[in-house]
Steps between C-alpha positions, in 0.01 A plus 500: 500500500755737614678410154194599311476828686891574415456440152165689448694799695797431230216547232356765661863713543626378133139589325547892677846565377405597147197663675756716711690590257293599258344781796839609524594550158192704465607691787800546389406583154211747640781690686716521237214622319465726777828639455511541158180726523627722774842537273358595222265706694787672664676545163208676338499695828872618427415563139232710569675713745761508257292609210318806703855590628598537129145650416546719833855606328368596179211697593727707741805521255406896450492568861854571512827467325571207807153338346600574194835301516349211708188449198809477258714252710207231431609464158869660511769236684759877462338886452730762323490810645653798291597834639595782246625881509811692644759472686290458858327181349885351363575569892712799496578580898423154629804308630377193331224378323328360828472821655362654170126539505459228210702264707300567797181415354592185325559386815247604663230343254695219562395464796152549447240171498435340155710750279779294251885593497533810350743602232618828493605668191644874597516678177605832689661747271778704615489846458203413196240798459134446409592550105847288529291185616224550218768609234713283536274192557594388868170395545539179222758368849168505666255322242800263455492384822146459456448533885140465651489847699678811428592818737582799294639774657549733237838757555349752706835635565736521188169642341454776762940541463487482136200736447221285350155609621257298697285475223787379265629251851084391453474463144857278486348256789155438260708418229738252687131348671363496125807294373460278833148462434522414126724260523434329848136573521472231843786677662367715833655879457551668806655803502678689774641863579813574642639605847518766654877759466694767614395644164328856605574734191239554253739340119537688221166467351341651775403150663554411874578097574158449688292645160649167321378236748165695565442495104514094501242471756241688290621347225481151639181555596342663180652189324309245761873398530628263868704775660777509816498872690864422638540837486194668679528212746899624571386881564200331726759304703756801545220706611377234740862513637489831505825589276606630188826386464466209250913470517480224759345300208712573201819414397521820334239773370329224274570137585347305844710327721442172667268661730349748204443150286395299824167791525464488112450125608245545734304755311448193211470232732210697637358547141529150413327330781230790544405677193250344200636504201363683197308299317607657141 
């Protein structure tokens, strides 16, 4: 009897191993299942957030010059960035390129969440009036570097030494945009004034240095152009400090120093991260 028991239990424990293990490969097989869902849930998750990131990116990329560089950095692994005029924008005064204000603000958007490495292309012209750079064609270094934003700061100061109007210093700068525009029409244009000087006299023509800067503001602005008040924001920040000696920033009557180029700096860096762009 006890034989008959043992055997029917034998029956009974060999007939539920298939049983068994069929429950657990569905169990296993339902949490795989399981996990597979929640994975691919999770990745459309990510993909989503990453897709209204991007869509959040583009919709904001005229917010700012910062916005501006981030929206290209989706599709750009490197951005160009060009900056073009006198002897201030080569780096004249600076004791090295580092401490210039193009230096400065390479790094600086470096540094800055979601913006590629930037190139930067200085096509400062030493000593180069308004009419030498559009004579002469200086401007074909800039479409040839085909860069993806461009500061212009057109030679406020050999124009007010060599005695070329504002108007002329204005009309110049549209043609050197023009040329920009006709040949790069995706490149940004920003263009800039100069700093402030020791430079007091009124020039030959009649002009004094502050009619020149003054002259591209209106202009910029009559030409729905993306414009940098360096120097309006200079005279602010003497006048804040209560001076009028500009010396302590100059190397001489014209050219920043280190700490002239390191305000220049901040002046753009305050542009670029809160000022829309013009949508032209």
């Amino acid at each position: 009897m006890k034989n008959s028991y043992f055997a029917i239990l034998v029956v009974v424990l060999l007939s539920s191993i298939p049983v068994m293990y069929l429950i657990n490969e569905h169990n296993m097989s339902k949490k795989a299942e399981e996990s597979r869902v929640a994975y691919e849930q999770q990745m459309k998750e990510e993909e989503n957030e990453e897709q209204n990131q991007r869509d959040e990116v583009e919709s904001n990329q005229m917010n700012s010059l910062i916005d501006y560089l981030r929206f290209l950095s989706l599709a750009k692994e490197e951005i160009v960035l060009s900056v073009f005029g006198s002897s201030v924008t080569e780096g004249e005064g600076a004791t090295d390129d580092s401490r210039h204000w193009s230096g400065l603000f390479v790094s600086h958007l470096e540094e800055e969440e979601g913006i590629s490495p930037i190139k930067l292309e200085n096509n400062g012209q030493n000593g180069a009036t308004s009419r030498t750079l559009v004579n002469e064609n200086l401007v074909d270094e800039v479409i040839e570097a085909n860069p993806d934003v461009v500061l212009i700061e057109p030679p406020v100061i050999p124009n007010y030494e060599s005695n070329f109007s504002p108007e002329e210093t204005g009309s110049d700068t549209m043609n050197l945009v023009r040329e920009i525009e006709d040949n790069l029409p995706d490149t940004l244009i920003i263009i800039q004034s100069s700093n402030v000087t020791a430079l007091e006299d009124l020039n030959l023509i009649g002009y004094p240095y502050a009619d020149y800067n003054n002259y591209l503001d209106e202009l910029t602005e009559e030409t729905n152009l993306n414009y940098v008040d360096v120097y309006s924001e200079m005279v602010e920040r003497m006048e804040s400090e209560g001076t009028e000696d500009v010396s302590g920033w100059l190397t001489d009557d014209v050219h920043p120093n280190d700490l002239g180029y390191s305000i220049w700096f901040e002046i753009l860096a305050d542009y670029a991260s809160g000022t829309a762009l013009v949508d032209e």
